[in-house]
Structures are given as C-alpha cells and as structure tokens.
C-alpha positions, 0 to 999 in steps of 0.5 A: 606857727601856721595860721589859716587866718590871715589877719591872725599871721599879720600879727604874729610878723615882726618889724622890718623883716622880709617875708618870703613868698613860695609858689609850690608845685610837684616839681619846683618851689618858686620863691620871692622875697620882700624888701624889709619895708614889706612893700614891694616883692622880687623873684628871686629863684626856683628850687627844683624839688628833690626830696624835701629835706633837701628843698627845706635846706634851701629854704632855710638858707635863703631865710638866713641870707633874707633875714626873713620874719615869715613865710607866706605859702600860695594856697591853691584852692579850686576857682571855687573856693574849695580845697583838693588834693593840692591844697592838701599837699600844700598843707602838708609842706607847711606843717613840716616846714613848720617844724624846722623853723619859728617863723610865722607861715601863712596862706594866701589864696594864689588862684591865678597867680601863675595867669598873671604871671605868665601873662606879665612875661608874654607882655614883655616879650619874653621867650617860651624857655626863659618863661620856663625858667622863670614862671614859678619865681615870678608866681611866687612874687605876685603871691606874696605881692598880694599879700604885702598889698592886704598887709599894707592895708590891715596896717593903715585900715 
C-alpha cells in the first residue's frame, strides 16, 4: 500500500522488520537498508536500471534476503516544495512496485540527499570513481536515515 502521509505509512510498519530505502534515478535505484531495530541505515548496493521488471526482481530479492517490512522511496520535489516530472516518475515506479509486493512504501522528501551524500565522501577522502560507485547507495542511506530519525521520534513523541 502507498501512503503520502508519512505518519499514515508509520502505522502501517510492522515490528522488528528492516525497511529499505531507495534513491531512484533514470539510470540506477540506490538502496539502503535498516538494522530490524529501525535505527541506523547501511548502503547496501546500486541497481543499474534495465527495464523495470528486471529492477523490481532485484528489489524484491533483497526484501526476501532483508526481511524488509516496507519501503521508504526518495520523493524528489523541487527546493520549492513543488513536484515535477521527477517526482512524477517517482510516483509511477511506486504504484507498479506496488503491485508486486504488500509491503507499505512511503516517501520521504530527499532534497539534498545526494549533497549530503557527496559531501560526507568528499570528506573522507574518497576518489571521483569510487564516489560514482557509491553515490547513489550512499543517497539512499541518508534518506532512508531521515526517515528511521522522524519514525523514531513519532515513536517516543
């Protein structure tokens, strides 16, 4: 089930599951994945996009593997607030993940995700082709950090 409400989606997540977090672009889908607690978030790989049956079976693979109990899908809306194509595109991906799968997918608002990103392996020293590697995972591990932080407070707020 997709839910636009944040607060809806925290509900909806069962106990001492893993979620996956996924940073979708038009090339690669990075994703991270949680401990069972939902506390901290690990990149974990970066798909490269095919078509997306092929990209779904992958996803699908590591929810098995995971024993994830939902998804959490970056949400690209503009500095704005407002949505475009991209988000759009995002949308789309969700409602056809969506019927592969009973898993609860929710969005969380990834503006700058890939600047933190980027910035945090700069820091560490990390090259320009390992950065391109990594970027997207590593993406998708602060998104789906910012939302195990705003779950974590709903939980004790």
């Amino acid at each position: 089930m997709i839910h636009d409400v944040f607060e809806e989606f925290a509900t909806s997540l069962p106990q001492h599951r893993a979620l996956m977090g996924l940073d979708l672009g038009d090339k690669t889908v990075g994703v991270a994945v949680s401990d069972l607690m939902g506390t901290v978030a690990t990149p974990l790989e970066t798909v490269r996009r095919k078509k997306f049956t092929l990209d779904a079976a992958r996803l699908l693979e590591i929810i098995a593997g995971r024993n994830v109990g939902g998804i959490v899908l970056g949400l690209p809306r503009n500095m704005d607030g407002s949505e475009g194509p991209r988000c759009q595109k995002t949308r789309a991906f969700a409602r056809n993940l969506g019927r592969l799968t009973e898993l609860s997918i929710g969005f969380w608002d990834e503006r700058l995700s890939t600047v933190a990103a980027e910035r945090a392996l700069l820091e560490a020293d990390t090259s320009r082709k390992r950065r391109s590697e990594v970027i997207d995972h590593v993406a998708a591990s602060y998104i789906l950090q910012g939302a195990l932080d705003r779950l974590a407070h709903l939980k004790n707020g």
